[in-house]
C-alpha positions in Angstrom: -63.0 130.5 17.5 -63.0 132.6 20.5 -60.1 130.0 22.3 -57.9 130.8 18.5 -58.5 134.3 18.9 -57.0 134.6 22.5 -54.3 132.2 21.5 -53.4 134.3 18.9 -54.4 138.0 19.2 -54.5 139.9 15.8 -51.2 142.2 15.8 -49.6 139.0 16.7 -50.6 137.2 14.0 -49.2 140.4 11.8 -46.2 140.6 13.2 -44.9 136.7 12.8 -44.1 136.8 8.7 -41.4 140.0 9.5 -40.1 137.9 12.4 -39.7 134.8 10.8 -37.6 136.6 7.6 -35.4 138.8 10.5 -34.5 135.2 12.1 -33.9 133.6 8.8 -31.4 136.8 7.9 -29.8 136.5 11.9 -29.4 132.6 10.9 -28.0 133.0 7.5 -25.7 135.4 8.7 -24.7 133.3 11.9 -24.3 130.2 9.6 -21.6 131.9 7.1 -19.6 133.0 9.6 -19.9 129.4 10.7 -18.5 128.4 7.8 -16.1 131.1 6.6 -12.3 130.7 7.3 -10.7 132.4 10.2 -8.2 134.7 9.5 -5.1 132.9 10.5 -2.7 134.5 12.9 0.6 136.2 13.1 3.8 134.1 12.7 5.2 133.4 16.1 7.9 135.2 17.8 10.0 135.6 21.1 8.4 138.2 23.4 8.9 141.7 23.5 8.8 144.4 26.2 6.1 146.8 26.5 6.5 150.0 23.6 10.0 148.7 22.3 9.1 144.9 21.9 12.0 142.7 20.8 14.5 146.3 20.4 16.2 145.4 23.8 17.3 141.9 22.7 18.4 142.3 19.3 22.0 141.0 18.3 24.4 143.2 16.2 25.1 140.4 14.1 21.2 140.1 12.9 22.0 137.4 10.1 23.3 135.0 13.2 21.1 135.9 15.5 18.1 135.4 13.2 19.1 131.6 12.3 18.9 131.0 15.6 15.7 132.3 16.6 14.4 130.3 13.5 15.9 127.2 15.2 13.7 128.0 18.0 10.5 129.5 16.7 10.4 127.7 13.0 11.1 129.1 9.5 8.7 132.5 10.0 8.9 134.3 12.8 7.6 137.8 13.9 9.4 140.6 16.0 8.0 143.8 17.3 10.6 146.1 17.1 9.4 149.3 18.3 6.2 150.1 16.7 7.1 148.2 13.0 6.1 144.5 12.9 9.3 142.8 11.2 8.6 139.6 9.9 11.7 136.6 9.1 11.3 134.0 6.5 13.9 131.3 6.8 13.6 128.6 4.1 13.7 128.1 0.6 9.9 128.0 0.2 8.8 130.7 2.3 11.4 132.5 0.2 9.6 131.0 -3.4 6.1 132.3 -1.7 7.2 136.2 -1.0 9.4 136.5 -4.2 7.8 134.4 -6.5 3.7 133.6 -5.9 3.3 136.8 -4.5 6.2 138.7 -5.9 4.1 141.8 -6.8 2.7 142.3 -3.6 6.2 141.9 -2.0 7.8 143.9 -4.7 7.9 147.5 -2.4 10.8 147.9 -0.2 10.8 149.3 3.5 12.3 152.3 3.1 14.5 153.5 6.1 14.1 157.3 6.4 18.7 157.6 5.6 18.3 156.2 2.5 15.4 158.4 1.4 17.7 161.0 2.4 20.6 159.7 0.6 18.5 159.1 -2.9 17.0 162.7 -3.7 13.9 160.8 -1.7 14.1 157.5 -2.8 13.6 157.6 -6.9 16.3 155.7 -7.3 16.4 152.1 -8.2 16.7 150.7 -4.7 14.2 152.5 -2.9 11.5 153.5 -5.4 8.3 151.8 -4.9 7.1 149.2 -7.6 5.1 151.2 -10.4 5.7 152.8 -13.6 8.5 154.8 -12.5 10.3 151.9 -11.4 10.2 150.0 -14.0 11.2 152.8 -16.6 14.1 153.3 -14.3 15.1 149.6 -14.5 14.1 149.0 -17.9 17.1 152.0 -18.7 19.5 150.6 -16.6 19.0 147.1 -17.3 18.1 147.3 -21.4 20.5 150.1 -22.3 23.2 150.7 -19.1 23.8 147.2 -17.9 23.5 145.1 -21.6 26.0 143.2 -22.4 26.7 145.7 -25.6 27.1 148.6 -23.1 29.4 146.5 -20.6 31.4 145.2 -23.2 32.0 148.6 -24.4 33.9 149.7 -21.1 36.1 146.9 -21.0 39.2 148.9 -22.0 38.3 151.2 -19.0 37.9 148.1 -16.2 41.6 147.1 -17.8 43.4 150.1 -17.6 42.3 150.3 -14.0 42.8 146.8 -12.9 46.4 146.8 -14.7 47.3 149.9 -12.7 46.6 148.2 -9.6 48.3 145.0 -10.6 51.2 147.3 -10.6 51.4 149.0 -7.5 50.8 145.6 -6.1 54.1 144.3 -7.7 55.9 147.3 -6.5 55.1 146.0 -3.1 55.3 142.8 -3.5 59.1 143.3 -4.6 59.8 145.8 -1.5 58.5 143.0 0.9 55.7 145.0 1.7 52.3 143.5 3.0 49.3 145.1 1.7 45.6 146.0 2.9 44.0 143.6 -0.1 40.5 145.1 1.1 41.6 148.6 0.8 43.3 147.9 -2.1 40.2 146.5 -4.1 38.0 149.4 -2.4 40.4 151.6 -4.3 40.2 149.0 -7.9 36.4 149.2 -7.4 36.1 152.9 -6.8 38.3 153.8 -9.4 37.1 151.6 -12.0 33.6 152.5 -11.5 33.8 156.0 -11.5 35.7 155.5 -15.1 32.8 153.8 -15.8 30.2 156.2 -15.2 31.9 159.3 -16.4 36.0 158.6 -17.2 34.5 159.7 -20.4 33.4 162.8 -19.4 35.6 164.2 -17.1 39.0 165.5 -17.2 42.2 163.3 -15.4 42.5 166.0 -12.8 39.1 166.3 -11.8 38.7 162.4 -11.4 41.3 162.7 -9.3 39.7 164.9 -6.7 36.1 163.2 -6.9 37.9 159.7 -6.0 39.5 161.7 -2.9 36.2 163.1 -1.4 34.1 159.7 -2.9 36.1 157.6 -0.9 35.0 159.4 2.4 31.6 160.5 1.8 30.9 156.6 0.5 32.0 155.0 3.4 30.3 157.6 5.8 26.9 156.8 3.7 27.1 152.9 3.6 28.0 153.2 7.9 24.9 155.4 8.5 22.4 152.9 6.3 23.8 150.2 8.8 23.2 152.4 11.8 20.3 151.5 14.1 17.3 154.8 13.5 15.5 155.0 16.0 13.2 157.0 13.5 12.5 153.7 11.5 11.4 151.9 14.7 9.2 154.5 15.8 8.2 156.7 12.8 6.1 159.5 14.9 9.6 160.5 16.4 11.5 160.9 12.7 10.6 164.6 12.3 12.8 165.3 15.4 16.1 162.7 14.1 17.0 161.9 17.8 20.2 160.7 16.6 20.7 163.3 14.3 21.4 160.5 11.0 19.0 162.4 9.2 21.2 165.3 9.2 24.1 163.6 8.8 23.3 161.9 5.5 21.7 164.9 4.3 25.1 166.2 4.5 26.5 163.8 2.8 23.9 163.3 -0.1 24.6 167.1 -0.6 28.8 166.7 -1.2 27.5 163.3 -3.4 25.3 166.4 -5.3 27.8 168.6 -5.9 30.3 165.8 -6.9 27.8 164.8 -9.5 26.9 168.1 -10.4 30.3 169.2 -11.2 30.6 165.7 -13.2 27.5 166.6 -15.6 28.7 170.4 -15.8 31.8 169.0 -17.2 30.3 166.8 -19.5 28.0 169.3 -21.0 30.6 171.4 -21.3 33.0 169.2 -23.0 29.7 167.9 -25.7 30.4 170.4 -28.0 34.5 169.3 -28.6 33.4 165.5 -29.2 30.3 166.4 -31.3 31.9 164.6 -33.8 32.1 161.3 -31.9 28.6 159.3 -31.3 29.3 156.5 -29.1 28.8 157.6 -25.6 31.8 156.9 -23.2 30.4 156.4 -19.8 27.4 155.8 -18.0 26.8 159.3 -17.5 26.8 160.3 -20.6 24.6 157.3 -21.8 22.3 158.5 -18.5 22.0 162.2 -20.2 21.5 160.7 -23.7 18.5 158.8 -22.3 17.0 161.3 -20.2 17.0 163.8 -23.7 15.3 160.6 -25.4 13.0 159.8 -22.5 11.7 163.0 -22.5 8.0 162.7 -24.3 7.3 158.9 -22.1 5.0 158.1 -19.9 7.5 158.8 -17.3 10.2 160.9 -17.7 13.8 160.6 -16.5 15.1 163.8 -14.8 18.5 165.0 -13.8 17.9 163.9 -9.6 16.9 160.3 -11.3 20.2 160.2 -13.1 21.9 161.4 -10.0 20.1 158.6 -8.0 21.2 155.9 -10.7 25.0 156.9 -10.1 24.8 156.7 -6.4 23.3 153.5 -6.4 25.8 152.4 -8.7 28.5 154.1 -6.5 27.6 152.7 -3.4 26.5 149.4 -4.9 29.2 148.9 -6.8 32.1 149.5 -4.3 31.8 147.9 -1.1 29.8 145.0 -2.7 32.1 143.7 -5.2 35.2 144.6 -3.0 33.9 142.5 0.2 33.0 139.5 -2.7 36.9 139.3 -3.9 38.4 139.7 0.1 36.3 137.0 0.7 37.1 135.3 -1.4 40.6 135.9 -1.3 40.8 134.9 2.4 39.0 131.7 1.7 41.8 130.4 -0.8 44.3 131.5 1.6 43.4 129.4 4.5 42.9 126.8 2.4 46.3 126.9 0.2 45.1 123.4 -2.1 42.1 125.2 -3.5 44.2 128.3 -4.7 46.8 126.1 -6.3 43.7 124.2 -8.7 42.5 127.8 -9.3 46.1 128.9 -10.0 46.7 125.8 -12.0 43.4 126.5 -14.3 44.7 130.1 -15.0 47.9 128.7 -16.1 46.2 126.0 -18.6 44.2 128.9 -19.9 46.3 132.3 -19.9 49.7 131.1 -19.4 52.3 132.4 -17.3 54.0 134.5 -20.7 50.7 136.8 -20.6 47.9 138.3 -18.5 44.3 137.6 -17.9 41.8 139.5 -20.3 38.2 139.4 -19.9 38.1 137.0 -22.6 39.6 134.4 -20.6 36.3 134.3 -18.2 34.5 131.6 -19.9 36.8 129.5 -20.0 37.7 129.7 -16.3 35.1 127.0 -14.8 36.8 127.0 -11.5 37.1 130.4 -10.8 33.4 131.0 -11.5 33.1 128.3 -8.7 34.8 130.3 -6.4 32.8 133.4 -6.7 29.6 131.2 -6.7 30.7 129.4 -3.2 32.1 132.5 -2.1 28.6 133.9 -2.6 27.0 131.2 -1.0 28.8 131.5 2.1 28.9 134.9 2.8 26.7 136.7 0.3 26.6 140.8 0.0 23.4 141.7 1.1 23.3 138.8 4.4 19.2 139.5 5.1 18.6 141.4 1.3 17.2 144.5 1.1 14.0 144.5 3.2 10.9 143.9 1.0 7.6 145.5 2.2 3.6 144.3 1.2 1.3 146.3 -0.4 -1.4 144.5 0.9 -2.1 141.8 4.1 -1.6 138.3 2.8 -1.0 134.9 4.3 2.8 133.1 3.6 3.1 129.7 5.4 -0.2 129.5 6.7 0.4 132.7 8.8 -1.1 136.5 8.0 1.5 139.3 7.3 0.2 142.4 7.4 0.3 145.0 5.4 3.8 147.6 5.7 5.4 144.6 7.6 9.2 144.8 7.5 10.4 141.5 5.7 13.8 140.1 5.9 14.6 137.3 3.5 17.3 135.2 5.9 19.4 134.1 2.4 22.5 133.6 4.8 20.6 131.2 6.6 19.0 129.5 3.9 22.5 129.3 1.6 23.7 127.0 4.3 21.1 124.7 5.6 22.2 121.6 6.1 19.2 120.2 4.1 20.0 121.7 0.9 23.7 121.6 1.5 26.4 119.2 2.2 28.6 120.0 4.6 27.2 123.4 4.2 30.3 125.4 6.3 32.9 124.2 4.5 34.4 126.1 1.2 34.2 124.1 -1.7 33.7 125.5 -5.0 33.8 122.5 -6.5 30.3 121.5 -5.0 29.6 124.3 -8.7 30.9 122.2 -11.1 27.6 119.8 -11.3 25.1 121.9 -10.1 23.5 124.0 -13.2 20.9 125.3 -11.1 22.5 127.4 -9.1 23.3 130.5 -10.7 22.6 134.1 -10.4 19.1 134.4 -11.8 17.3 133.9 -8.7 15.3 131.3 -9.8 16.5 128.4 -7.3 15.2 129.1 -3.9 18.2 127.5 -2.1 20.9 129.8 -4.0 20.0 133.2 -4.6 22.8 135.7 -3.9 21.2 138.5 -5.8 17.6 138.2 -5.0 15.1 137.1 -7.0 12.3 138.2 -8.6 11.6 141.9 -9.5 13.5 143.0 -7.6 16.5 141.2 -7.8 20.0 143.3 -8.1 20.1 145.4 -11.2 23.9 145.3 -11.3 24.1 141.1 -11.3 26.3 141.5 -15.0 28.5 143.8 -14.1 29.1 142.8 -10.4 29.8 139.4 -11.9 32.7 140.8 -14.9 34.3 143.0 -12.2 34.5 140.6 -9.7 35.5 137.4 -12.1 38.2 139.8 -13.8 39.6 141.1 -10.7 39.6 137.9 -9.1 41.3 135.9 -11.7 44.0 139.1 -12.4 45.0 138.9 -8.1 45.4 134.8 -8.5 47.0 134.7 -11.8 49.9 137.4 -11.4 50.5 136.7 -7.3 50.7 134.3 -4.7 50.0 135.5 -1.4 51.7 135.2 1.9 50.1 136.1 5.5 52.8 138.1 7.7 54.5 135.6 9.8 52.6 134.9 13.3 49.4 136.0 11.9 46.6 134.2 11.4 43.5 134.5 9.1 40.2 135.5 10.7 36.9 134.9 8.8 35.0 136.1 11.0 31.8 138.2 9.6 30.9 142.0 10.5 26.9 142.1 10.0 25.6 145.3 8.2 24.2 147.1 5.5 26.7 144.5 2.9 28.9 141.4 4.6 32.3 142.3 5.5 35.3 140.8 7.2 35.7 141.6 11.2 39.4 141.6 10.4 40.7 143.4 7.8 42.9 140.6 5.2 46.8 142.1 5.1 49.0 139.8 2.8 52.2 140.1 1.2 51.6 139.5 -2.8 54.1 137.9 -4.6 54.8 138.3 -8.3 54.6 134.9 -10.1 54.4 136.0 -14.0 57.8 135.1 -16.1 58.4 138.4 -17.5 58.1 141.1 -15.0 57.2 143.7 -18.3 53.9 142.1 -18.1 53.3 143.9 -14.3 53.9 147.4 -16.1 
């Protein structure tokens, strides 16, 4: 008894029940993290620098210059560009995981500081984060703006202003005269969308005047979204606007204000003379309608969200649909076979003895083709707009952390050699059997527009301006490069995909009755 009791003294024999539970709890504990998953790690990535990371190294030309780091360092990659992680998906299913399986946590944008300051802070449809605002925003534009009712409604306003153009175009074509085609369907796209969103409403002189100072302050606002901010890479330095871009757009947002401003004043004023008339004749005043019946909802539309709606529409609907058709344009051009079947298809369906109406689209296979492979190859928005998550999440077996900077590469993944054949090469015709590919974002391999929540509001009416315009330029001209000159398709990278070298052509009237240019 006495050899038990020295063995084991008394406290000791206390103390061993606690011990025994604390080292089954440190053992438990010890076990499940045992088990439990590591978290797995970032995508890879070339190195970086120390406090600017990969900022020294980027290209210009980012939709290029990320295919190729993707050749190197697979189809996710990571780059540290000043203090904002930026992440780079580069195939078809990495695209299907962000902007499908995990489209609502994907569904914010990253917001560069410009275009908060170009969007009364960034409640338009762009730039607002995902939530209820959003979606009443979209469900306007996309249920009541952009149906096919409302588009349909404004087609006598797209015709007047395509028919204008068609002839100034013949006037030049019969002086000899080469012609700008880019600037000339900058000015078809400005003008016809600003008679879309308020020809109703304003008078002829004052539309004149707004399409002057528009012309400017749209092509100052779409350089500065392109332009580098060193506020975005480093956003502790964005109160002091280094490079003073900030200021810049501010200036412009504020002539964009006014502009609009002077628009709505107009309109209000000119309500009370066409009381008599219901149907709304322009977006603005459908915009102003809605905002009056949106009053009492959940959300309500103001005037700034109205006036965010038409610069998105402004902006979006301008350089985007003009860069579409000079592409396009300059594609058929080098290759002279492909414009003759599209030439030949117009003929079989309109006729030589009358002009293209919208009418005629659906039965123009080919020339969908050609805005479809024109798409493919050099679609608007090269790297889309980038997509931000709300939340850390894994994509390809690698963790992406929350407020990343996510480009979608759908440049890169439009021509991949594994999805296409012969992927370079123009070929509408590659269309005509493939009924997948279209612009409802749903195929991961073609998706021009986006996909998912957040694809392009504006898919309907990008696709009516740019099919009518298209088809009207092929169907009354042929078109002639200036002897000794030779057609560059070269791409400019930035905020929408442009040509390097700006597409001069002589046009040459090809109708029989020259009373069908007037």
């Amino acid at each position: 008894m006495s050899l038990f009791t020295n063995l084991f003294p008394e406290n000791t024999i206390n103390i061993t029940p606690y011990s025994i539970l604390v080292l089954i709890a440190i053992f438990s504990i010890l076990w499940y993290l045992s088990k439990r998953s590591p978290r797995p790690p970032l995508p890879p990535g070339p190195r970086g620098l120390p406090l600017v990371g990969n900022l020294p190294f980027l290209d210009p030309d980012l939709h290029t210059y990320f295919a190729n780091l993707a050749q190197k360092h697979g189809p996710i990659f990571k780059l540290n560009l000043g203090s904002k992680l930026t992440v780079v998906v580069d195939s078809p299913s990495l695209a299907r995981e962000i902007l499908k399986d995990q489209d609502i946590n994907f569904s914010n944008r990253d917001v560069p500081i410009t275009g908060r300051a170009a969007t009364y802070g960034g409640i338009d449809i762009v730039w607002s984060p995902y939530g209820a605002e959003w979606r009443q925003l979209r469900k306007v534009c996309v249920l009541k703006l952009l149906s096919r009712k409302t588009l349909d409604s404004f087609y006598e306003l797209r015709r007047k202003e395509v028919r204008e153009r068609t002839r100034y175009l013949y006037e030049q074509g019969q002086e000899g005269s080469h012609v700008n085609v880019g600037d000339q369907l900058f000015l078809t796209m400005m003008n016809l969308t600003m008679n879309m969103l308020w020809g109703g409403s304003v008078e002829t002189e004052m539309m004149e005047s707004i399409g002057t100072e528009f012309k400017g302050v749209i092509s100052e606002i779409t350089r500065l979204l392109a332009e580098p901010n060193v506020s975005d890479f480093f956003p502790w330095l964005a109160r002091f606007d280094l490079q003073g871009l900030v200021k810049k757009m501010r200036v412009c947002a504020g002539e964009l204000d006014a502009v609009l401003d002077r628009a709505i004043e107009q309109m209000q004023r000119l309500k009370g003379r066409d009381a008599h008339d219901g149907e709304s004749k322009d977006f603005l005043q459908y915009l102003m309608k809605l905002k009056e019946q949106e009053s009492d909802s959940e959300v309500s539309i103001t005037a700034n969200h109205v006036k965010a709606v038409l610069t998105d529409m402004v902006v979006g609907g301008t350089d985007t649909s003009t860069n579409t058709i000079e592409f396009a344009m300059a594609e058929l051009m080098s290759n002279p076979e492909l414009m003759k079947r599209a030439q030949q298809e117009l003929d079989e369906v309109v006729g030589k003895d009358k002009i293209v109406e919208e009418s005629h689209i659906t039965s123009l296979p080919y020339i969908s083709a050609i805005m479809k492979e024109t798409l493919r190859l050099h679609p608007t928005l090269p790297l889309l707009v980038p997509h931000r998550p709300a939340e850390s999440a894994v994509v390809g077996g690698y963790t992406i952390p929350k407020d990343s900077k996510i480009f979608v590469n759908v440049w890169s993944i439009q021509r991949d050699p594994n999805m296409w054949e012969n992927p370079t090469e123009f070929r509408p015709e590659r269309f005509f059997d493939n009924n997948t590919c279209d612009f409802t974002g749903t195929n991961y391999s073609y998706f021009p527009f986006g996909s998912g929540r957040r694809i392009c509001a504006g898919v309907a009416l990008g696709e009516r301006m740019v099919l009518y315009t298209l088809a009207t330029l092929l169907h009354s001209f042929d078109w002639k490069i200036a002897e000794g000159k030779v057609l560059d398709l070269q791409e400019q990278f930035g905020i929408v995909l442009k040509l390097k070298t700006a597409l001069v052509a002589l046009p040459i009237p090809r109708l029989s009755d020259s009373n069908l240019y007037l």
